[in-house]
N, C-alpha and C positions, 0 to 999 in steps of 0.2 A: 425079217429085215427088208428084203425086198416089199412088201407092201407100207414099210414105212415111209421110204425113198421117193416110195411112188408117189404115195400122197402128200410127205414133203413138196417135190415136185409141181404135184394139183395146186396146193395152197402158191407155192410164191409164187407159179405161174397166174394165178386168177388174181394177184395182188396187181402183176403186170398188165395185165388185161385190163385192169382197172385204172390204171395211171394212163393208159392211152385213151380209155373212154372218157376219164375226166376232162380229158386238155381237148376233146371233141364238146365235151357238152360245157364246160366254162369258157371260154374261150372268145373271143369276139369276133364273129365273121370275116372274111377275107376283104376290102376293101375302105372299111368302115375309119375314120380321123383316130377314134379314141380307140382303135383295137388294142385290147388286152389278149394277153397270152398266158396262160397257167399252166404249170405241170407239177403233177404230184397229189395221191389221196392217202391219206384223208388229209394227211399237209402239203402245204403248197411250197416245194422248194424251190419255183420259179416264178416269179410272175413280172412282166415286162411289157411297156404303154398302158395306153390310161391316158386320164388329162388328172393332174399334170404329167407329164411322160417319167414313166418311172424306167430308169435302167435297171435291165436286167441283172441278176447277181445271183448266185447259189447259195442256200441258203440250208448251209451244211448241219444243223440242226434239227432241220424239218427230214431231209433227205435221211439222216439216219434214224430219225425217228417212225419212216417209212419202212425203210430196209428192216426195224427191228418187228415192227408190227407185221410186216410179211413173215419173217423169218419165224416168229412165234407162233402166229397162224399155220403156215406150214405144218410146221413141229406137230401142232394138235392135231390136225387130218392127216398127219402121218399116223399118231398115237390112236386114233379114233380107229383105223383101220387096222392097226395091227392089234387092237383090242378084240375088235371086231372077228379079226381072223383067229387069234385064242379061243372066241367066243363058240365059233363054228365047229372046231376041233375036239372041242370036249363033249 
């Protein structure tokens, strides 16, 4: 169980990892008229300026559709590892 946890753990953490990488590499540079701002992968449940300026709003669809694709993810590099540790044992 314990190397389930763990690799749970692994997975939604690299999910997160990835949601602050995206909003560095979409994202519109600091100064620029039309900066755009994204957060969220592989959906975007933020995105705010632009021309025309779009207000910001959460976009509780996408966000749970992150959450559930981490959570799933997860799950499998938890499964894979405790498979893995079965595997060793016998």
């Amino acid at each position: 169980m314990k190397r389930f946890i763990t690799g749970f753990v692994f997975g939604v953490l690299a999910f997160g990892l990835s949601n602050v990488v995206s909003h560095f590499v979409n994202s519109s540079p600091v100064g620029r008229t039309e900066r755009v701002i994204y957060f969220g992968f592989p959906f975007a449940f933020w995105i705010e300026g632009g021309l025309p300026r779009i207000e910001g709003a959460l976009s509780y669809p996408a966000l749970a559709g992150d959450v559930a694709i981490a959570v799933l993810c997860g799950m499998g590099v938890g499964l894979l590892l405790l498979r893995r540790a079965r595997h060793e044992v016998s």
